[in-house]
Every structure is written in structure tokens, then in C-alpha cells.
N, C-alpha and C positions, 0 to 999 in steps of 0.2 A: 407412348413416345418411342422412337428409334432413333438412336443414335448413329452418325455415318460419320467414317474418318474420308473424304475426298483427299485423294494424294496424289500429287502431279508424279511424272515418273522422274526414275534417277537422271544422270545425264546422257544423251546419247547421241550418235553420230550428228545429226543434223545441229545439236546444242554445239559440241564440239569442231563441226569441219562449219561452219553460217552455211548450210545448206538447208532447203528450205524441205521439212518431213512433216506432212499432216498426215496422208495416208500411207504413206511410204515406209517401208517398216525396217525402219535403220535398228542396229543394235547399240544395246548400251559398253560406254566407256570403261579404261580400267580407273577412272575418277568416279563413273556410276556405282561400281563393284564395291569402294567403299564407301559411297553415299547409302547403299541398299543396308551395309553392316552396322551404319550409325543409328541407321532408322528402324534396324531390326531389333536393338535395342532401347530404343524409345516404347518400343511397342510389345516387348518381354512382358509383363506383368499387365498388360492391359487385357480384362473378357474380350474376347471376340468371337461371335457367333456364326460368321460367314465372310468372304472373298469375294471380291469382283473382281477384273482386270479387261479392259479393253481388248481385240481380239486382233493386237501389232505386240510384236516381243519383248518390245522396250519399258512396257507396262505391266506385262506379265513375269517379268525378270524382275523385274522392281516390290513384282506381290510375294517374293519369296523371302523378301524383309520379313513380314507376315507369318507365312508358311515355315519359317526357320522355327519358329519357337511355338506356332499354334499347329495342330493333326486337323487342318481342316482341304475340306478340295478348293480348287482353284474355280472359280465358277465362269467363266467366258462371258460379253456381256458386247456385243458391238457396236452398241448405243453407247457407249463409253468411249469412242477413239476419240481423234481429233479431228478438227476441221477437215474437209477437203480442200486443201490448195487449186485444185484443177490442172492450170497447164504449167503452173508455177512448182509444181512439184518435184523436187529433188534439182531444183535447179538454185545456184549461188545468188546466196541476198543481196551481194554486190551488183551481181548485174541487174535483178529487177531493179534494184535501186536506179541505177544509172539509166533502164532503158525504160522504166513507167513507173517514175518517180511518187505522177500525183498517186496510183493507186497502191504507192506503198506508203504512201501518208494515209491514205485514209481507212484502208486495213487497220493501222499503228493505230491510228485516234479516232477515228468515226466508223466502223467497221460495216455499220450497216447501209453505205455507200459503197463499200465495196466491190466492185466486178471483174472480175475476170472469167475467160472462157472454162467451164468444165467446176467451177467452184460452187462450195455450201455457203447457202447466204446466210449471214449472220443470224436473222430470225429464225431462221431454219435452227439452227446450230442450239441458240436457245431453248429452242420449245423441244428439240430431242434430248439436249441434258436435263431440262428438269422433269421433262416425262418419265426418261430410266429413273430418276434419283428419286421420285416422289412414286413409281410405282413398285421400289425396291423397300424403300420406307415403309409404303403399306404391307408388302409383304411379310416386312420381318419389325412389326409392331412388337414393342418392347424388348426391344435384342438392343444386339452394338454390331455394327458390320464396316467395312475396311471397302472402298472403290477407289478403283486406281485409274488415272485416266490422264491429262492432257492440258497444256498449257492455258492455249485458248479455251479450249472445251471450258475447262475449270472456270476462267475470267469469265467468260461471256455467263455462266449459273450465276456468280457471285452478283455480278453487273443487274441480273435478270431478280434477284430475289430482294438487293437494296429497292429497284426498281429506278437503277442508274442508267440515262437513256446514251443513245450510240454516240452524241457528239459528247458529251462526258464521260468516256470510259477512263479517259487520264484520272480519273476517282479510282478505278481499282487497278489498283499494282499491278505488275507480272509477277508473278509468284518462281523461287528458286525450284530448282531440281529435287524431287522430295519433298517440298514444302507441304504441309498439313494444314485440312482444311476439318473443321469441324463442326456438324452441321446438326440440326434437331429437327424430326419430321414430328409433327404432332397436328392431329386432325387436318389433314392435306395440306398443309402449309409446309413453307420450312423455315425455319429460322438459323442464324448464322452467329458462333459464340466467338469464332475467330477464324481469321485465312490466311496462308500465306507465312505461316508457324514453318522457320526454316531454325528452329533453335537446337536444332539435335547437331549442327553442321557447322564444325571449328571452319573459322576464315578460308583456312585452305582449300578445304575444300569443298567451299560452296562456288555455284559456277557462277553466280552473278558477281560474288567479291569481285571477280577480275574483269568486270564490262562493266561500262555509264552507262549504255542507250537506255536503260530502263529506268533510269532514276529519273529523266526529264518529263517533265509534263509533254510537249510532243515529243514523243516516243517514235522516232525516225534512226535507222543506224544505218550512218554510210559511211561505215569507218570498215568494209571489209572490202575484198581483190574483187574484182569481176577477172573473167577468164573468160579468153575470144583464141580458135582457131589463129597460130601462127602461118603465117605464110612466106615460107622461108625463103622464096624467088627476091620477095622482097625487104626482108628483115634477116640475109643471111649475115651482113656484118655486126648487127645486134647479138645473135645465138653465137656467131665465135667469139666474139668480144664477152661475152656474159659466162661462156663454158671455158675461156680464156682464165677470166676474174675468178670463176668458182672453183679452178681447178688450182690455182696458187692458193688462193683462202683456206683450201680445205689439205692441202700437202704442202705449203710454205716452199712451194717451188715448181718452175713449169716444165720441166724433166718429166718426158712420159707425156707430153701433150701432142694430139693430132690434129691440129684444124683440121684436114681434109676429111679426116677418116670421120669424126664424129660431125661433120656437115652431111656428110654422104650419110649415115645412119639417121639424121635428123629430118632426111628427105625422105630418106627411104619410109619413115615410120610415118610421117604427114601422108602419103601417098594410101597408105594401107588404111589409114583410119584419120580424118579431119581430127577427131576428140583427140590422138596419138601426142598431138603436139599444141602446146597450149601455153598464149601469151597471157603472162597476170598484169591487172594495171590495177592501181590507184589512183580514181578519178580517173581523168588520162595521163597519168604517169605509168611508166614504166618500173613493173615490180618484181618481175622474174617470168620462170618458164617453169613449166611440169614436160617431161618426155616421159611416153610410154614405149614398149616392144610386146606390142598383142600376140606375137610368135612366140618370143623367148617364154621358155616353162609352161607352153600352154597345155603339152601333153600329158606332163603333172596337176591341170586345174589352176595352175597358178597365174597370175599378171605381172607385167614386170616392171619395174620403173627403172629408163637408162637416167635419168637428170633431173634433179628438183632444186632448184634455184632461186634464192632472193638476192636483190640487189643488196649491198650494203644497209642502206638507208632503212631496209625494211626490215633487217634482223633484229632479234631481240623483242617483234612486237607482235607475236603470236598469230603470224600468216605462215608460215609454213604449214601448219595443219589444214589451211585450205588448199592449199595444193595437193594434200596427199587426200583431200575429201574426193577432188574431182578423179583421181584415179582409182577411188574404192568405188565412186560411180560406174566409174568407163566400165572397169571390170567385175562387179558382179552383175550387171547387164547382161553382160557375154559369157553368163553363167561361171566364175571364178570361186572360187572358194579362198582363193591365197590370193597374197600381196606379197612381193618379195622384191627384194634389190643390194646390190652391194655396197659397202661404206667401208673405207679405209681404217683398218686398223688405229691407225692413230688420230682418228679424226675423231676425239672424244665427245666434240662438242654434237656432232650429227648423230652420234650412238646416244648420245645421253637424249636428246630430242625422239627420236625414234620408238626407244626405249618405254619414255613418258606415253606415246600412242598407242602401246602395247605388243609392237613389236619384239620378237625374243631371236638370238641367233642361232639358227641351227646348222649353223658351220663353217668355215674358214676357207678361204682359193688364195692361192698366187696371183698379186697382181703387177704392176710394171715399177711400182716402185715399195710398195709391200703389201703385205698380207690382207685380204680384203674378207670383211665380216660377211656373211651371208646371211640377212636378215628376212623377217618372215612376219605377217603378220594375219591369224585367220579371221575373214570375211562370212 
């Protein structure tokens, strides 16, 4: 018999910004960083023979849970990623949601309906997880060994070994960040003791604690932004009126404010790049803006964000992080390594939010009405 611990990875960009990462090789959170220390001590005192990790960094960071306390190598394994998204990839779940609804239903609950261009079919998916998992098994007959891999990956083996078909997968859970799977190969089979073991992970910081879409039997989530191309000819009294609002919000006073100046910077930047400028909605609500300046610090590697904005209504409910996903997209596309932008001194509440995304200050400027933090965050 061999024993295999199957472990989803810690949390990582696409878990955190709702962008969509199968092949995509986002990195993990500073929420990951200590999901990997909780799990690294879970698995202090436990034999382990051998390493897997899938061959995206967010699974390989996650095997150092592992590696922290066992001298073993890191074994590469590419049959271990995740799905292929196809054209869906790295692109906001909000908007597939709004713009091809039915096949983000049936992804969520009947998977092997699913199509879209450039995508792994779900059968596909299955018969390469449990290929690696049962040729890994054989391999290391009477050992214990540690594979680290992937959301779906993970559900579609579990789904494939009850022998739970595609229009019931509402039968197996999504499994949390980290969650443990524990699994027995024994004469080509395998068998399943438990899945989905997220017990090593207080409330805090587990990442489902703070999302429903997964607790529902249809498992559909269209509670996140879609992001569409602003087009300022026609929504310029929206963006003054919205950098109007965000500029008293955030300085309790509109002293130092330039309609003209920051209209003209807002054209200028849509001109240089469609992605530069970008309206957020809810449903079709109106939910804010993301502004980039692909010039600003690009000689440093860096991207820049001039404005990130939610409307009232949408603070306090965990969208601002998709705003700052779609500009860690724009910009490491254009090969960036940094993320940077300035926040007011006193504007604790956007430092402490920032902060929370991993961003750190590395320095201080004059600005028109005080001192402006210069924040940074590496990509």
C-alpha cells in the first residue's frame, strides 16, 4: 500500500483577485504565506518519503510546507496542474459570468458539458489525474508521499474514484486552500480515508470562511465586478464625478482637486492602452474604475496605478482586490515585475487595505495637500 497526502495549493492570486488561473501561473498570497506555515506544521512529524508539486509556482511554494521540515527534493510533476481554462484564462469570473452564463453553470455543476475554446475536457482531466496518482502509487509501493496540485484537478480524482458522475458533482465539495486529501493506493486501485481536511486552518485564515458560492448545491458565483474598457468621450462626467467623490473620501476635503487635469490624464492613458482604463460594474451597476499609467516607472520595471475606485455602496465588500487583480494582469503581461502607486499619508483606511495585499512602502513624496506614501508591491 502507499499512502499519498493530495493537497490543493495555499491561496493564490486568482483565489484572491476572482480571476480565472488553471494554467496561469499566478503567485501565492501574503494569506498563502501563512496558510503554507499552518500546514507545515501539520506535517512536522509525519514519514514522508517523497514530493510532488505540479509544474505553476503556486503549488510548488506550497510544497515548501513539506520541505521546511523534511531534506527531501522537490520532484516536478506536470500531470499534476490544473485544468486548462483555454480562452477563459486569467480573465475576471465576473465577466464570464455575465457574458456566457450557461457555461459557467455548467463548468460549476455538470463539468463534462463544458466547452469552451482552447479548454481540457473534463474526462480528459480525470483520466490524467488519476493516471499520475496511480502511477506515482505504484512507484512508491509502501512509502508515504506528499502531491501537491489543484482545485479542480483534485475534485474531478475524488468525483472519478466515488465513481460520482458530472451532473452530481454538487456531491464533492470544493475543497479550501491547503485542504488535505488522503488517499491509499493498494493493488491499482485507490481508495479515499478523507478530502477536503482544512483543520490545520483557524477561521481567519481559511479562504472559503469569507465566500458562500461553494456551500450551495448549484455552485454559481456572480457576486464578483466584471471589468469593461472605459470610454471616456462618453462616460467623462461619470470618472469626474467618481474622482470628484474619491478624492473628498479619501482627504475629507476637495482642495487640490483638478477636474481638467485628471480628465486629460484619463484620456491620455485610454489612448495608450484600452486595458489603461477600466469601468467596474455589478450586474449592470456601476462599481468603480481602475486607472493605469503604463509610462509612469516603466524604466524601473514597474506599473503604475493613477486611481482605484469603488463607489460607496461597494466598500467594505472585498472588490477592491479585483481591481488591483486586473492591473497585476495588464502589467505583468508587459513584462513588469512591480506594482506601485501613491496613497495619502492619512488615508489609513487605503494603507491598511494595501498593506493586507502585500504591498510594503518604500518611500514618501510631497503631495498637494500632504505627504504621499509610495507603495510598492512585487509581481
Amino acid at each position: 500500500m502507499t499512502k499519498i497526502y493530495l493537497i490543493r495549493h495555499a491561496e493564490a492570486e486568482g483565489n484572491l483577485y476572482r480571476r480565472i488561473h488553471g494554467h496561469y501561473n499566478g503567485d501565492i498570497t501574503p494569506r498563502g504565506h501563512k496558510q503554507i506555515d499552518l500546514l507545515a506544521e501539520r506535517f512536522r512529524d509525519i514519514a514522508i518519503d517523497a514530493v510532488y508539486a505540479s509544474d505553476l509556482q503556486r503549488t510548488q511554494k506550497t510544497a515548501g510546507s513539506i520541505l521546511k521540515h523534511h531534506d527531501l527534493p522537490l520532484n516536478i510533476e506536470a500531470r499534476l496542474k490544473e485544468v486548462d481554462m483555454g480562452v477563459w484564462e486569467d480573465t475576471s469570473w465576473g465577466n464570464v459570468a455575465y457574458d456566457e452564463p450557461e457555461q459557467m453553470c455548467v463548468f460549476a455543476n455538470d463539468p463534462a458539458k463544458w466547452e469552451v475554446e482552447g479548454c481540457e475536457h473534463f474526462d480528459d482531466l480525470k483520466a490524467r489525474m488519476k493516471g499520475i496518482i496511480c502511477e506515482l502509487g505504484k512507484k512508491h509501493e509502501g512509502q508515504t508521499i506528499v502531491c501537491f496540485s489543484h482545485g479542480m484537478a483534485i475534485r474531478s480524482l475524488i468525483s472519478e474514484i466515488q465513481g460520482v458522475p458530472s451532473e452530481r458533482i454538487y456531491e464533492v465539495q470544493h475543497g479550501d486552500n491547503t485542504c488535505v486529501a488522503a488517499l491509499n493506493y493498494i493493488d491499482g486501485r485507490l481508495e479515499i480515508e478523507y478530502y477536503n481536511d482544512n483543520s490545520h486552518l483557524p477561521v481567519e485564515l481559511s479562504t472559503f470562511a469569507g465566500q458562500d458560492w461553494w456551500k450551495e448545491k448549484i455552485k454559481v458565483d456572480f457576486s464578483n465586478l466584471r471589468l469593461l474598457p472605459m470610454d471616456i468621450a462618453e462616460d467623462a462626467q461619470l470618472y469626474t464625478s467618481s474622482y470628484r467623490e474619491g478624492w473628498e473620501y479619501a482627504h475629507g476635503t476637495l482642495s487640490g482637486f483638478s477636474e481638467e487635469l485628471y480628465l486629460r490624464t484619463a484620456t491620455n492613458a485610454s489612448k495608450k492602452n484600452p486595458l489603461s482604463l477600466m469601468k467596474a460594474l455589478y450586474g449592470n451597476d456601476f462599481a468603480g474604475i481602475i486607472e493605469l499609467d503604463t509610462e509612469h516607472s516603466a524604466s524601473e520595471g514597474a506599473g503604475w496605478i493613477s486611481f482605484c475606485y469603488l463607489t460607496s455602496d461597494m466598500r467594505g465588500h472585498n472588490m477592491g482586490v479585483q481591481l488591483v487583480g486586473h492591473a497585476v494582469s495588464v502589467y505583468r503581461k508587459l513584462g513588469r515585475n512591480l506594482l506601485r502607486l501613491h496613497v495619502a499619508e492619512n488615508n489609513t483606511r487605503a494603507i491598511a487595505f494595501y498593506e493586507k495585499l502585500g504591498f510594503e512602502c518604500i518611500g514618501s513624496e510631497s503631495g498637494s495637500l500632504c505627504p504621499l506614501k509610495l507603495m510598492e508591491l512585487k509581481l
